[in-house]
N, C-alpha and C positions, 0 to 999 in steps of 0.2 A: 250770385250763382258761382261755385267753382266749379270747371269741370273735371279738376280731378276728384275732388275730394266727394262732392257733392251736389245733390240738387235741392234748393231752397227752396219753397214755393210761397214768393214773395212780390211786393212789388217796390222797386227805388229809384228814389232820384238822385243824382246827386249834380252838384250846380258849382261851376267853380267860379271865383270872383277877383278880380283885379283888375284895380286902378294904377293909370301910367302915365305919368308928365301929361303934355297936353293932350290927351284922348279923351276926350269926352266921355262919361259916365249918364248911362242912360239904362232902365229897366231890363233890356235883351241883354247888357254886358253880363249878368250872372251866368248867361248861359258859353260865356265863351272858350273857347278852348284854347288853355294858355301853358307853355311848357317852359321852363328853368332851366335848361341845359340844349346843346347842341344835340343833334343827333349822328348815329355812326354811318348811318347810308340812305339808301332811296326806303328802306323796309321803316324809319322813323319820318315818313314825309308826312306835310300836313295838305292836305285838299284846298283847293281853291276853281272858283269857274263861273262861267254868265249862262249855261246849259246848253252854248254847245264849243265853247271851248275852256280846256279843263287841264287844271297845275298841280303834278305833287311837290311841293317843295319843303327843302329842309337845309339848315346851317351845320354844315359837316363841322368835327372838331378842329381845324384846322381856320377856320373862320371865314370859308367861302359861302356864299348861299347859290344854290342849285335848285332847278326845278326842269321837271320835264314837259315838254305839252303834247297836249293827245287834242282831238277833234272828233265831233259824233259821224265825221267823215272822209276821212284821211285812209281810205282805202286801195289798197295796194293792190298789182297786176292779179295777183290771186286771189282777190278777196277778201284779206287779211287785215283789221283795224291798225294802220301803224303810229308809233309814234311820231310828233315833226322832228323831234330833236330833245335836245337837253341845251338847256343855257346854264354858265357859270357867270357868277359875279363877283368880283373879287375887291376887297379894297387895301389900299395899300396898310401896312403894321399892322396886317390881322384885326381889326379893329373890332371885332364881330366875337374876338377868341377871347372874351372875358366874363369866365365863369359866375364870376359873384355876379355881375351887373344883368347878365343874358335874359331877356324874355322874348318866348316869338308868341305870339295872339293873333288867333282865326278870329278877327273881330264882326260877330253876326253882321251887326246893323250898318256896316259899311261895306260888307264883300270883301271885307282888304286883313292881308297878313302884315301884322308889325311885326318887326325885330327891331328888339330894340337893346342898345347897354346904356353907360353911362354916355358914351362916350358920340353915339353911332344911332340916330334914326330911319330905318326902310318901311316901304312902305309899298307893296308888291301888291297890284288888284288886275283883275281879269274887269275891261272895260263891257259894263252891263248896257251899253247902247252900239259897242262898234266890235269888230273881230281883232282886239290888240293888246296888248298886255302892258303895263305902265312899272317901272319904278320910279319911285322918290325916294333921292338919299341925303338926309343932311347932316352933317358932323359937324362937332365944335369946334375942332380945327383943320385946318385946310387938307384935303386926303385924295388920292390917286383913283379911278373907277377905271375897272376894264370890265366889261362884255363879252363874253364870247359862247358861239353858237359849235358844243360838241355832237358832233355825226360820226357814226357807226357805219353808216352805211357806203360801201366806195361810190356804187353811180348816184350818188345825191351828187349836185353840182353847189359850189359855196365860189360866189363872185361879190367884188369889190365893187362898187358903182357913188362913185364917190366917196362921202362923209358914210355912208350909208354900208353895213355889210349884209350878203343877200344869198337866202339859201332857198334849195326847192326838192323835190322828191318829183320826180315823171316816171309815168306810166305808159312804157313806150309799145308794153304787149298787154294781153289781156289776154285770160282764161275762162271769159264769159260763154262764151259757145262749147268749151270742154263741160265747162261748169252743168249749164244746162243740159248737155246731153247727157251728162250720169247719172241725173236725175227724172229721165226718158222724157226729156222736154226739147231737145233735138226739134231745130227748125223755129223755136222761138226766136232765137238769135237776130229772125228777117222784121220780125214784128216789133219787138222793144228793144231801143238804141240800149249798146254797150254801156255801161255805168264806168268802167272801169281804166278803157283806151284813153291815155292822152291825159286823167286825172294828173293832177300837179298841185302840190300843195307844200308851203314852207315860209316863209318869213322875211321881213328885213328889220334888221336892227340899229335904228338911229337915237342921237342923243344931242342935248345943248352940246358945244366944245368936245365935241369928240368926233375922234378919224379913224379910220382903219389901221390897225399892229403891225408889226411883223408877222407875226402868225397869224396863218389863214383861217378865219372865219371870228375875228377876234377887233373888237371896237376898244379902244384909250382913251382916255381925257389928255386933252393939250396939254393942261398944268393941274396943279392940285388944287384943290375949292373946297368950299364949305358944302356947297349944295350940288346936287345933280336930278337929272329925268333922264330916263332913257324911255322909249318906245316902241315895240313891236309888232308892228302890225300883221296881221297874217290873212294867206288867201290861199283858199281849196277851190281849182273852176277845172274842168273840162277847157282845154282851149285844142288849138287845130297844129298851132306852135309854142314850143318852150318860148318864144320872142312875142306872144298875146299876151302870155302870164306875165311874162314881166311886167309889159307894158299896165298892165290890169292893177298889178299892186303895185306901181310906181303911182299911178292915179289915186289908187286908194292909199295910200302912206300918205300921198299931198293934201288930201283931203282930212285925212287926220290927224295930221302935225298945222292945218289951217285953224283948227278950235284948239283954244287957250287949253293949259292945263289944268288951269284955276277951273274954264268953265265946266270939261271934261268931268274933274273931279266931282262937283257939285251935283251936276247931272249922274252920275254914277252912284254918287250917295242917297240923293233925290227915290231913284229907281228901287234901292235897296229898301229905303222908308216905304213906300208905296207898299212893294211886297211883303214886309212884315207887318205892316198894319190892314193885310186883305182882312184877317181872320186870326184870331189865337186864341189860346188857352195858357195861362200862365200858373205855375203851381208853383209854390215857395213855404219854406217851413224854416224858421231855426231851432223851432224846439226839438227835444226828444220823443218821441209817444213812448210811453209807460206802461200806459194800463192798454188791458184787454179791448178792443174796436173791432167788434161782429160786425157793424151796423150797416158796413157797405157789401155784404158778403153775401148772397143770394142762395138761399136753403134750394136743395134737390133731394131728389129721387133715386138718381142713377149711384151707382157705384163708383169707386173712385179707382180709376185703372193709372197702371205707370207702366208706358211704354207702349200704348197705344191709347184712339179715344174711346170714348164710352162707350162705342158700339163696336169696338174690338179692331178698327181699322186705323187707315196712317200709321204703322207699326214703327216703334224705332226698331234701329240697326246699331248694336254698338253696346258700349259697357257703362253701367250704374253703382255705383260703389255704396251709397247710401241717400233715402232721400228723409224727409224733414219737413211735416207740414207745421203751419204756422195759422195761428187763428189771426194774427195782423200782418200788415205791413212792415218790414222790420227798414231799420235806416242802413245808409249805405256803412257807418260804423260798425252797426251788429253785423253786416252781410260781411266783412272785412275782417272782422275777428271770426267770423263762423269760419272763412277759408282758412283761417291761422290755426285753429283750434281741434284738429287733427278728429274732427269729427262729433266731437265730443255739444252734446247739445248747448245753446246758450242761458238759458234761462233754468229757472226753477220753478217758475211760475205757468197761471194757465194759459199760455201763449202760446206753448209748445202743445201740442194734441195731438199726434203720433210722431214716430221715430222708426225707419225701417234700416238695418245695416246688412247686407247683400254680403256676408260673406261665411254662411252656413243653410245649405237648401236643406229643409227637415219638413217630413210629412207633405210633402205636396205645397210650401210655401214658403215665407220669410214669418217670423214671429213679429208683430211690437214691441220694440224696446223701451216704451214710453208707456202710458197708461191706456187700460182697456184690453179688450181682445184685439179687433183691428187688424189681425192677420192676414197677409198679400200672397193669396192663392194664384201656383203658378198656372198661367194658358198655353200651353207648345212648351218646345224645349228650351229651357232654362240651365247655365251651369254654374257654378261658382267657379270664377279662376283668377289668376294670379295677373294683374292688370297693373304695370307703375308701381309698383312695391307694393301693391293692395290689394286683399280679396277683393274683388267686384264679381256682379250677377253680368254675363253676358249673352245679349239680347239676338237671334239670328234672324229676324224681321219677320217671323214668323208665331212670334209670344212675344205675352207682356204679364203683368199680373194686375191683380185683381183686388178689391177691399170691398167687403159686403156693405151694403147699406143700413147704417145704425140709426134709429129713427130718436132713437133719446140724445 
């Protein structure tokens, strides 16, 4: 589908494939999402999470890798879903800034993002059994790691406690009781405890051989290595004092730096198989389709509308430049050249079966530009105007058009 150009009425897949030093190659990797190059900010992050804590991250050009973490509860005095933070990782000679070698891979079957060069393996996963987030970094020769937890916000507090550095967000007011009365619920307030008072939520970040920086909120390695872990553990509670949180995720970090990384790991990959093997459907094709395939395509009655359903309702809003039906499924190649192809249909053959271009209302319709009558009778008002350099028909949520039902 492009949505400038056009609407295709298609269906595709497309499946990208790559094998990586030691990663294991297994049936789910076609489905992985794998990128070539750094990206320029938070807008090229990639996803990562155990469902209910959740990473955008991305290797800026520069060659640091950044992500941000969010929680399906990290709710602020007003109500507001926040972020905990942003972490940066940095390693020393850029080691990450090497265009030719770069891959990062959303690897399904394991929950975990690689990046990887020649030179540089990470290995960034949202732990599927605990609330912490892991890296593994190993390089081929000995290289520098720093850590560090960037905050936006002034009253976050960011403290040193050892090897250990420790950040929180508190919730020292709440607007639960405004909240409810503007909603003329006034007086709930006495019946269902505040959600919001006292909420605390934020992180600490420890590592093998690493201490606290100069700069504040920022973890180093002693000396350079080949290998590294770092770990983050994170905690959202209600407590009574900022001095219960602490204590709450001092407890929980001990308890999660007490299981091996080895076993961690394992258990986290474990969890990840489980879930992909509840249930699937796998679909894969190398070939091209050629010839015409009616055969999954379900004959009707109704009329063929664009721009609302059969029965005139769900109406879009918004502008159609040309649409394009197809008696098949076309491949992501042909959907790829259709956008390039300035409109112009792809075939010659009977795969194409009508062609509608929205950019002259005549007689109460759009004509077929393709074979047959097939005419798209407008409903409501319709206008042709000037959209992105291009005629387009636009739609005021109140029409759509119409195609009679041709029984031959």
């Amino acid at each position: 589908m492009s949505s400038k150009r056009s609407i295709i009425v298609s269906f595709v897949l497309v499946a990208f494939v790559f094998t990586a030093c030691s990663i294991a190659v297994e049936p789910l990797d076609q489905y992985n999402v794998v990128w070539n190059s750094p990206s320029g900010d938070q807008n090229g992050s990639m996803p990562l999470g155990n469902g209910n804590v959740a990473l955008n991250a991305w290797v800026e050009k520069g060659g640091d890798l950044l992500f941000y973490i969010s929680s399906t509860d990290a709710w602020s005095q007003s109500g507001e879903l926040l972020k905990l933070g942003r972490i940066r990782v940095s390693l020393s000679n850029n080691q990450l800034e090497q265009p030719d070698s770069f891959r990062q891979i959303l690897k399904l079957s394991e929950g975990t993002i690689w990046i990887l060069t020649d030179q540089v393996h990470i290995a960034l996963w949202v732990d599927a059994n605990n609330s912490s987030i892991h890296i593994d970094a190993k390089s081929k020769t000995p290289v520098s790691l720093d850590v560090m937890i960037e905050n936006w916000r002034d009253e976050d507090k960011i403290i040193t406690s050892g090897d250990e550095v420790i950040w929180y967000h508190r919730n020292e007011a709440s607007n639960f009781a405004q909240r409810l009365k503007a909603h003329n619920l006034g007086g709930l307030e006495k019946t269902y405890p505040d959600p919001l008072i006292n909420r605390t939520f934020g992180g600490c970040i420890t590592g093998d051989n690493m201490h606290p920086g100069k700069a504040a909120g920022k973890l180093v390695s002693e000396r350079p290595a080949g290998e590294f872990h770092v770990t983050i553990p994170l905690l959202i509670e209600q407590t009574t004092t900022a001095q219960q949180w602490l204590k709450r995720l001092k407890k929980n970090t001990n308890a999660i730096k007490s299981i091996s990384n080895d076993k961690a790991r394992r258990d986290h990959i474990k969890w990840w198989s489980q879930f992909w093997n509840r249930s699937w459907i796998r679909i894969t094709s190398n070939n091209e389709i050629s010839d015409v395939d009616s055969s999954g395509i379900t004959a009707t009655n109704s009329p063929l509308t664009i721009g609302a359903d059969e029965n005139g309702q769900n109406r879009f809003k918004g502008h159609i430049a040309q649409v394009q039906i197809y008696r098949r499924a076309l491949t992501a190649a042909q959907v790829l050249q259709k956008s390039k192809s300035m409109g112009m249909p792809l075939f010659s053959d009977k795969s194409l079966a009508a062609m509608w271009r929205f950019d002259e209302f005549k007689d109460g319709g759009f004509p077929n530009k393709w074979l047959g009558d097939f005419n798209a009778a407008g409903r409501g008002k319709i206008e042709v105007v000037e959209y992105k350099g291009i005629k387009a028909a636009r739609f005021d949520g109140n029409s759509w058009l119409e195609v009679k039902h041709d029984p031959h």
